[in-house]
N, C-alpha and C positions, 0 to 999 in steps of 0.2 A: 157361836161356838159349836152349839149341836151340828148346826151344817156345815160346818168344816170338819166334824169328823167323821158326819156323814159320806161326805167327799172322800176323804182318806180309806174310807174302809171300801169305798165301791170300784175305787181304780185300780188296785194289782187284782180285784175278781174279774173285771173284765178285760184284763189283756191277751189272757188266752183265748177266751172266745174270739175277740176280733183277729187274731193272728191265724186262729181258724178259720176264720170265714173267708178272709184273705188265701189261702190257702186253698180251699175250698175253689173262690172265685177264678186263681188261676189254675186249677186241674181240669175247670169244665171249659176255658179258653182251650188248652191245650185238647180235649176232647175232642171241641168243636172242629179245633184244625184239623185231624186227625180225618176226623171224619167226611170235611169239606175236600182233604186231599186223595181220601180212600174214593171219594165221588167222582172228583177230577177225574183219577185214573182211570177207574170200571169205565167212566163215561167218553172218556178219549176217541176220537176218531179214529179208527183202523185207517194203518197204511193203504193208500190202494193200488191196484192192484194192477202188473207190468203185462204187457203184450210183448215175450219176443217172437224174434226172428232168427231163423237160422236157415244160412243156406251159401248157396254160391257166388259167383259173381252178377247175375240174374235178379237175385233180391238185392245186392247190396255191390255195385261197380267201384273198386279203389275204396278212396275213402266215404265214398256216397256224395262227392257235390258233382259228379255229372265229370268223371275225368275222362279226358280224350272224346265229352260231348258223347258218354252211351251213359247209359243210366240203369239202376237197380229198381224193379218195382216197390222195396221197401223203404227206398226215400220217400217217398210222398203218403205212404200209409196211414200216417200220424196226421194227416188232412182232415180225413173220413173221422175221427176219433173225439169224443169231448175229452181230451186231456187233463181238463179239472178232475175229473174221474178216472181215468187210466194213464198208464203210459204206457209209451212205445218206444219198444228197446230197438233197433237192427244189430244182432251179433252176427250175420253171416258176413262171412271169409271169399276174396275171390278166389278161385283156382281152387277152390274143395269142390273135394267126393262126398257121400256119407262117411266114406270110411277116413281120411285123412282128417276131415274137422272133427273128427275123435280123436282121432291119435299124434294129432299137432297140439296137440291139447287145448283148443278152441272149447268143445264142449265139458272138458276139465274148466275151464272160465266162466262158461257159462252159470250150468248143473247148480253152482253153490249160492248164485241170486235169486235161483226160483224158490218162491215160499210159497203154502197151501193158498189158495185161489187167483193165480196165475195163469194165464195162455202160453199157450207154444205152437208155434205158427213153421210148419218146413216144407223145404222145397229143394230137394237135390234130383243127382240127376243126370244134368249136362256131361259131367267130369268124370264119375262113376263108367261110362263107356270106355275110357282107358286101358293102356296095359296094366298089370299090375305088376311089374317088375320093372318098366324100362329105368334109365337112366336119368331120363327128362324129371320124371314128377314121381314116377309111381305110386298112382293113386287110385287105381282103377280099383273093380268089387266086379263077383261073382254077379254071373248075370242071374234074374229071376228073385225070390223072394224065400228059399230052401234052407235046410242046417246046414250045407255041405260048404267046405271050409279047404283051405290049400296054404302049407304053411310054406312060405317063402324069403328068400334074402333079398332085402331092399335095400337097395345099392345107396338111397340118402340117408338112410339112418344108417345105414352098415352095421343090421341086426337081422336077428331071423321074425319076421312076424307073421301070423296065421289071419289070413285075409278069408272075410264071412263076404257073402251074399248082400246085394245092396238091401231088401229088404232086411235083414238082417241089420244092418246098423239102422235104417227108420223104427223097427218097433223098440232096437237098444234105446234110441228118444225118447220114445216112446214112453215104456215103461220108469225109465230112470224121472222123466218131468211127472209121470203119474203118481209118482211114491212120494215125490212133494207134494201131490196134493194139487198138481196145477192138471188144465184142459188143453188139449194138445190134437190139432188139427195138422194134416201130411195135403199140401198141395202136389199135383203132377206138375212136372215141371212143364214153360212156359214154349211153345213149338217157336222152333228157327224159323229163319225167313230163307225156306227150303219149298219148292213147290213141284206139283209132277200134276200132268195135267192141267193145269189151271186150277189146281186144290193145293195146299198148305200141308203140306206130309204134320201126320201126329202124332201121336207118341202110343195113339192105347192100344201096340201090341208090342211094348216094351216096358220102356218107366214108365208110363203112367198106366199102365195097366197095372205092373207089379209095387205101385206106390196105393194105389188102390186095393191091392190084395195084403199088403204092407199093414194100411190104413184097418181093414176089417178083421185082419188077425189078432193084431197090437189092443183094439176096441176105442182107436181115435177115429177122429171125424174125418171124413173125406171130401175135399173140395178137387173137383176137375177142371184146376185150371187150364191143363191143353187145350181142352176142350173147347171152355169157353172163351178162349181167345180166338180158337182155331176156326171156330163158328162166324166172328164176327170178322175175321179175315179171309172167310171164303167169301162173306156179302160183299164187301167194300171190293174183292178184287185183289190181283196181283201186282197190278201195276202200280195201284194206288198204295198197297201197303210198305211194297218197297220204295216209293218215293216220299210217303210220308212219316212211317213207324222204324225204319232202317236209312242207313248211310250208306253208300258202296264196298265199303272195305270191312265193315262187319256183316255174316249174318245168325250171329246170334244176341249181344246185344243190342237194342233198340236205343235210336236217340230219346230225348225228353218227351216224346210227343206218343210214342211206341211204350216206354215204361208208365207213362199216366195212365192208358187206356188198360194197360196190364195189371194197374192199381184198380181201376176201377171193377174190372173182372174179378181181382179178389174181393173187394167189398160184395160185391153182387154174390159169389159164392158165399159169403160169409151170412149174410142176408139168409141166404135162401136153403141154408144146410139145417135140416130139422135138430130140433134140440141143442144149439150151438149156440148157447146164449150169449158166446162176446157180442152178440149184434147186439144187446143194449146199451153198450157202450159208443156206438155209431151216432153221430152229429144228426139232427134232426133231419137236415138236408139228406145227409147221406142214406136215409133212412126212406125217405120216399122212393 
């Protein structure tokens, strides 16, 4: 009798304790989650980080699978690349200026996917040598790399717009992928299969001069690619480059065989541009 009233008396004092403890037990579950999820996140892999491209029909022909058999050196770019670690965008546009893949609103498409530690990879140019009024395209820019600016009516928008200097839209890249936060490298564009003498005409007393002067104003990187194709197509010959890197009825873009080599020139610039660290992004391969 004693221990049964013993019993009575000790069971409504310990229901609150246990209901506390209980309580107790699941706040430091939910603690633990808390905290196991606060982990997760800090600890999450950063997104990584995109290589575009922007440029003409040169980096990127049609849609990029080789239309009409010419090709864009930024098809094959993504080769050279450990893409577990980066990616590789191609946004260039065929038939752009600097100035029209702005104002076709190309780099309005672009602009809003670059986030802080991103590349930007350009190469205009070709197109840039245009009228800047005709009726065809008008897409032409101010020759040289100056403030000096001409406002005019462009017969395919059928508006008045104020046409800047080709440098002049390279460092507008410029600075606009820099304010994101991204590294942004200006190639010369890549020489035709145009020769005089037995030499490969090139560009560094025009675009690729003023893509260079472009380049060191803006404070982006500068790769010579004229150059360095122009180099490797005085070795081989004229004969050889138009029988092997060109078709007869183009000579400005290259067949397949023409835009690889054109790729590879950019790796080799990219390689060897000091302080330009996309190169640790490069395939081991690519890297020797």
């Amino acid at each position: 009798m004693e221990q049964s009233l013993k019993k009575a008396e000790k069971g409504p004092t310990d229901q609150p304790a246990i209901s506390n403890l209980k309580s107790n037990i699941s706040n430091l579950f939910l603690l633990l989650a808390v905290i196991l999820l606060s982990s997760f996140i800090l600890t999450k892999p950063s997104e990584k980080p995109t290589l575009f491209l922007i440029g003409d029909s040169t980096v990127k022909n049609g849609k990029g699978k080789g239309d009409g058999g010419l090709w864009g050196w930024g098809s094959f770019l993504h080769e050279y690349f450990d893409t577990t670690k980066i990616t590789v965008k191609n946004e260039a546009l065929g038939g752009t200026s600097s100035r029209t893949f702005m104002y076709r609103g190309r780099w309005e498409a672009v602009l809003p996917q670059i986030k802080k530690g991103d590349y930007l990879i350009m190469q205009f140019g070709h197109n840039d040598s245009s009228p800047l009024d005709d009726t065809a395209r008008a897409r032409g820019t101010i020759k040289g790399t100056g403030e000096e600016s001409k406002e005019i009516y462009n017969p395919i928008t059928k508006q008045q717009e104020v046409v800047h200097s080709y440098g002049w839209y390279l460092k507008k890249f410029v600075a606009d992928a820099k304010a994101k936060g991204a590294t942004v490298a200006i190639c010369s564009p890549i020489p035709r299969n145009n020769w005089k003498d037995g030499k490969v005409v090139r560009s560094n007393e025009d675009y690729g001069k003023w893509a260079k002067e472009a380049a060191l104003q803006s404070g982006a990187f500068f790769i010579d690619l004229n150059s360095l194709i122009a180099d490797d197509y005085d070795l081989e010959g004229e004969t050889k480059v138009k029988s092997t890197y060109f078709n007869t009825q183009d000579h400005t873009h290259p067949i397949e065989a023409g835009a690889r080599l054109n790729t590879l020139k950019v790796v080799e610039g990219i390689k060897n541009t000091k302080g330009l660290d996309l190169k640790k992004y490069l395939t081991k391969q690519a890297k020797k």
